[in-house]
C-alpha positions in Angstrom: 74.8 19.1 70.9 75.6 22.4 72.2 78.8 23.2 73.8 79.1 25.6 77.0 82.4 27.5 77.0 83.6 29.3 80.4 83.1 32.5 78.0 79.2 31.6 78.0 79.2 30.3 81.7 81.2 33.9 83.0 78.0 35.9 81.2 75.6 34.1 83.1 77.5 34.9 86.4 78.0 37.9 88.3 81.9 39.5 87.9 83.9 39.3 90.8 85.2 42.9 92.2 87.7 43.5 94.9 86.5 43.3 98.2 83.4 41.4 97.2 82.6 38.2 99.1 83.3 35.1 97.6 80.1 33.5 98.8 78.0 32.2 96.4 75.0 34.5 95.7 72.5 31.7 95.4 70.3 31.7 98.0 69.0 28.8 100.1 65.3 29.4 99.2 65.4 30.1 95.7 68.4 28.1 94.3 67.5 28.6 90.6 68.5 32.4 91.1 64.4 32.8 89.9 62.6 36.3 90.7 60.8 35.6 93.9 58.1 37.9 92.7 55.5 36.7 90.6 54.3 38.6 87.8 52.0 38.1 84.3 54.7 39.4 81.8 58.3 38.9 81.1 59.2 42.1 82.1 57.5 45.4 83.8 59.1 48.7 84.5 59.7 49.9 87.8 59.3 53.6 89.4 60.8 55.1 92.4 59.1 58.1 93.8 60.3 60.5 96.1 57.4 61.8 98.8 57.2 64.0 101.3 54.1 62.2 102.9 53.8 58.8 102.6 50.4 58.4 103.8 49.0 60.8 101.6 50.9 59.0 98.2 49.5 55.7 99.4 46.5 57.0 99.1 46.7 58.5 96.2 48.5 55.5 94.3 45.9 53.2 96.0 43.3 55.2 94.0 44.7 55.0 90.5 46.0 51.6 90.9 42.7 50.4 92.1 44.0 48.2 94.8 46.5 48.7 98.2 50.4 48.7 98.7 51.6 45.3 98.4 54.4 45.9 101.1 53.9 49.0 103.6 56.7 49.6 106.4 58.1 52.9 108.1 58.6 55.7 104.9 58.2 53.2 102.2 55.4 51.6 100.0 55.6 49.8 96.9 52.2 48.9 94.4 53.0 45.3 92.5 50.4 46.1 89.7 49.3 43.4 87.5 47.1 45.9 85.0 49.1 47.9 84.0 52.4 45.9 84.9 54.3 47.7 87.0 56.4 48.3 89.9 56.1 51.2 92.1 57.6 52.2 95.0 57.5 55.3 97.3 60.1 56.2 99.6 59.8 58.9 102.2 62.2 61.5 102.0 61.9 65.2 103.3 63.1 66.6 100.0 61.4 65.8 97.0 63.5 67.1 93.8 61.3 69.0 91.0 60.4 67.2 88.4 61.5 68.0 85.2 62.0 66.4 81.3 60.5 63.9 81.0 57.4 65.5 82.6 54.8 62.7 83.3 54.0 59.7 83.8 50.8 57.8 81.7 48.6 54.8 81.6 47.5 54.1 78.3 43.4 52.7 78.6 41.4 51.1 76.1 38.4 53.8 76.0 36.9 57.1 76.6 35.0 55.7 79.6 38.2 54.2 81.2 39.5 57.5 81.8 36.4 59.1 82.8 36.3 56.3 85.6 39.7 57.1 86.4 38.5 60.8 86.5 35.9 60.0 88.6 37.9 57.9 91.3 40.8 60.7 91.8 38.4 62.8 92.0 36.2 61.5 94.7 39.4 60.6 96.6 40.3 64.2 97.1 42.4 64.5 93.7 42.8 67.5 91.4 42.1 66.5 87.7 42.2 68.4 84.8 40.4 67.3 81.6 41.8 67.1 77.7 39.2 65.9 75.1 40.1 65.1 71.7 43.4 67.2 72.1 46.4 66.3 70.1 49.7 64.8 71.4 52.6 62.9 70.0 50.6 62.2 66.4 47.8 61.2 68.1 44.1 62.5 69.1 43.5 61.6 72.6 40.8 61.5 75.9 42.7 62.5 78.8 42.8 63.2 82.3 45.6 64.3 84.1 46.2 64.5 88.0 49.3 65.0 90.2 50.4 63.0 93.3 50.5 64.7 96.2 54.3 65.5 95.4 53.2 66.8 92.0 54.6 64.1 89.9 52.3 64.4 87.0 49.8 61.3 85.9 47.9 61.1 82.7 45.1 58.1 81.6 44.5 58.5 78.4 42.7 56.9 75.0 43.7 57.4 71.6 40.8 57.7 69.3 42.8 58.9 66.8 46.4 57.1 66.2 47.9 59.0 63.2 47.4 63.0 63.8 49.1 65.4 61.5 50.6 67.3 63.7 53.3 66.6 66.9 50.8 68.6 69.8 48.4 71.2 70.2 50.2 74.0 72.4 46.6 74.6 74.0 43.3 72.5 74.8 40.1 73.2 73.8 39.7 75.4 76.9 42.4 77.3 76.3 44.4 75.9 79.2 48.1 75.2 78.1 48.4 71.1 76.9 50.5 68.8 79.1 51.5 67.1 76.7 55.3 66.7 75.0 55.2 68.9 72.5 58.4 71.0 71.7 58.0 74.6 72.6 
């Protein structure tokens, strides 16, 4: 039999700070304190994105994710996305701070052709895309595309063919075009 101590109860409970209401937070409609979201893992990361046009990054976002906003009001949209898992929201804001280290944001597919249908969907929506075959990034050979959203957050899909490279990154792709990718200059 397992004994609960008020040391173990207080971690499961949310401290109390001054000025903070002594209601209970449990809610009438979800009493177990449960996330009234549904989702097909334990956990999913979540990202906030600053845009300067929100009709324009629900577009673009509807486009990679391959399906709509799950909620849409006045200056704010947020993608629940079951493949890959994750939580995205956009909130309209008239400055939009450059982006800086780390640089990009990526969704890891299972094969060449994955990203050239992601390739081919950004691009038919209107989206700049910029190719990287076989290049070399983070100790790995990889297919990738990469497109920014409209606020020039940057968005790779990418394979790895290749999962154990010799080197870190390639400071240039096959084209000559400088690599995206986190290599240490």
């Amino acid at each position: 039999m397992t004994t609960v101590t008020n040391e173990d109860a207080s971690a499961r409970t949310w401290p109390r700070h001054p000025g903070m209401s002594t209601e209970t937070s449990t809610s009438q409609s979800n009493p177990s304190n449960q996330s009234a979201v549904e989702f097909p893992t334990r956990m999913r990361p979540h990202i906030g994105l600053a845009t300067r046009d929100i009709d324009r990054a629900v577009a673009f976002y509807s486009r990679l994710f391959e399906q709509p906003p799950t909620k849409l009001r006045p200056g704010y949209a947020k993608f629940e996305v079951h493949e890959p898992p994750i939580n995205l929201s956009l909130n309209l804001t008239d400055h939009v701070p450059e982006q800086v280290s780390p640089a990009h944001f990526g969704i890891q597919v299972k094969s060449t052709d994955e990203v050239l249908a992601a390739r081919l969907r950004m691009k038919t929506g209107g989206f700049g895309v910029r190719d990287e075959q076989q290049v070399t990034c983070c100790y790995a050979v990889q297919d990738k595309v990469w497109i920014p959203d409209p606020d020039g957050h940057q968005w790779e899909v990418f394979v790895v063919t290749d999962a154990d490279a010799e080197t870190h990154g390639e400071p240039t792709t096959e084209s000559g075009e400088p690599s995206a990718c986190c290599v240490r200059r």
